[in-house]
C-alpha positions as CSV (number, residue, x, y, z in Angstrom):
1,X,136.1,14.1,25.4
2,X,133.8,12.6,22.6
3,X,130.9,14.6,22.1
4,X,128.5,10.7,22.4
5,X,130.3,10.5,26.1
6,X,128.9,13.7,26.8
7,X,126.0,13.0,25.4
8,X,125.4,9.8,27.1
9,X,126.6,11.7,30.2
10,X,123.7,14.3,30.1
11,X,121.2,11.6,28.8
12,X,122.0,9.3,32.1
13,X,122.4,12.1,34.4
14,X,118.9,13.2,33.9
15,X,116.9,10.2,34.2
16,X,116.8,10.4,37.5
17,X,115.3,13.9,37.9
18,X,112.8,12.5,35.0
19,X,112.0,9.7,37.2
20,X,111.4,11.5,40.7
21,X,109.9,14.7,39.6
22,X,107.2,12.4,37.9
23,X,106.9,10.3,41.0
24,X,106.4,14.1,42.5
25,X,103.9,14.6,40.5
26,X,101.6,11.2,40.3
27,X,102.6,11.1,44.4
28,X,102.3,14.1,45.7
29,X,99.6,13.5,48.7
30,X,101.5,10.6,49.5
31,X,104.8,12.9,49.6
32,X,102.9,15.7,51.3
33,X,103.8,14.3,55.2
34,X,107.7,14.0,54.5
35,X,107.9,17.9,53.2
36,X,109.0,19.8,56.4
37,X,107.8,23.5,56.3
38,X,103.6,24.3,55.7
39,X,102.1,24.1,52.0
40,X,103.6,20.6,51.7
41,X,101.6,19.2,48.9
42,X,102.2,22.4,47.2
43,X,106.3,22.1,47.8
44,X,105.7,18.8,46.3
45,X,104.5,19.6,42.9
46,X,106.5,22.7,42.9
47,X,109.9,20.1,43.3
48,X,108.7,17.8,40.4
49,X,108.0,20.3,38.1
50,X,111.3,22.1,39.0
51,X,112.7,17.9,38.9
52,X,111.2,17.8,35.4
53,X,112.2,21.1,34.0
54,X,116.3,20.2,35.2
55,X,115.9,16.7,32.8
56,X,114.0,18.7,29.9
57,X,117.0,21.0,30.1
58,X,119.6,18.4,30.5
59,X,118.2,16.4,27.7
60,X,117.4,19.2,25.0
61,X,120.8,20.8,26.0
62,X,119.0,24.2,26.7
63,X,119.4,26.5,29.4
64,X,122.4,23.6,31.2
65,X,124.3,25.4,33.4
66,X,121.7,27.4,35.4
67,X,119.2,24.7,35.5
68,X,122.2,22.6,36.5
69,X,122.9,25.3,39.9
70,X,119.2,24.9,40.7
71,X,119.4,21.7,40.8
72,X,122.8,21.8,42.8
73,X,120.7,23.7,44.9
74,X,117.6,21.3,45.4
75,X,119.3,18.3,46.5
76,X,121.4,20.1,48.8
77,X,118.2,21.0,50.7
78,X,116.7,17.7,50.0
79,X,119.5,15.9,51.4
80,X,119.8,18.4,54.9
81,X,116.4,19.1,55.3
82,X,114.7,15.8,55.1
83,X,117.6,13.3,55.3
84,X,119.9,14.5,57.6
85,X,117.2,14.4,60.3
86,X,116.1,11.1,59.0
87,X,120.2,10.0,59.8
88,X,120.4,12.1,63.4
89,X,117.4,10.4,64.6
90,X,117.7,6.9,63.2
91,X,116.2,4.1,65.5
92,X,117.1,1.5,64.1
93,X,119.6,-0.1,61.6
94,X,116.9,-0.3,58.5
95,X,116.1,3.6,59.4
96,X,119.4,4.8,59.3
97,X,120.3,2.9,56.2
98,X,117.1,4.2,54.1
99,X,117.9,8.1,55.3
100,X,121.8,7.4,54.6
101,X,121.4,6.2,51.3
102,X,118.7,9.8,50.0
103,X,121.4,12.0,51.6
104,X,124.5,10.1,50.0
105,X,122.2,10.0,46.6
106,X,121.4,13.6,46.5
107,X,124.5,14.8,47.7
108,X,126.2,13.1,45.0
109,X,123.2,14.4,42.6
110,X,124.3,18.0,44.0
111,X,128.4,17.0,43.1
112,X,127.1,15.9,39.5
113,X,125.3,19.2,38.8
114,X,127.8,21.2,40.3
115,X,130.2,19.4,37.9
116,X,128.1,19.9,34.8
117,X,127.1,23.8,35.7
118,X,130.9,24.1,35.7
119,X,131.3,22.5,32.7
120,X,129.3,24.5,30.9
121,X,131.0,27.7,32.4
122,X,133.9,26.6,30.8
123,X,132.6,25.5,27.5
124,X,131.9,29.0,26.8
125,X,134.8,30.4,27.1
């Protein structure tokens, strides 16, 4: 594949984590409530700076495939432990769509990271 398809690839695929871990960080009492275990406003900075690290690393193409698993492994939580619950207990048709579209987004977050960990397995060998 063209090396400016992969770079475009990495470029896109981390503006996202730029976006939300500084949203994390500018947010983070307002974030505190939705963080389900104690120390939220703590979990919250510790996610955007984590958030912010993955798109440093995606963008400087340092350090790819294992800030690639973390982040595999960050929306995975994200998406069971704060929006599956939000989709189980939906009362209403605006609730369920809001929690339905952050689990469908990290989840395929999680499937894009995976992907790139991988493909940075195999570039090395």
């Amino acid at each position: 594949m063209s090396a400016s398809f992969l770079l475009a690839g990495r470029i896109l695929f981390s503006v996202p984590f730029l976006v939300f871990g500084i949203f994390h960080l500018r947010d983070a009492n307002q974030m505190a409530g939705m963080v389900p275990i104690p120390g939220g406003v703590l979990w919250v900075y510790v996610t955007g700076v984590a958030q912010v690290a993955a798109a440093a690393s995606f963008l400087l193409g340092k350090q790819m495939r294992l800030a690639a698993l973390l982040t595999a492994l960050l929306m995975i939580i994200y998406a069971f432990s704060l929006h599956l619950p939000g989709v189980l207990g939906a009362t209403d048709q605006g609730a369920l769509m809001m929690s339905m579209s952050g689990l469908l987004k990290d989840v395929g977050l999680a499937g894009g990271a995976l992907f790139l960990a991988h493909s940075q397995n195999t570039a090395k060998q």
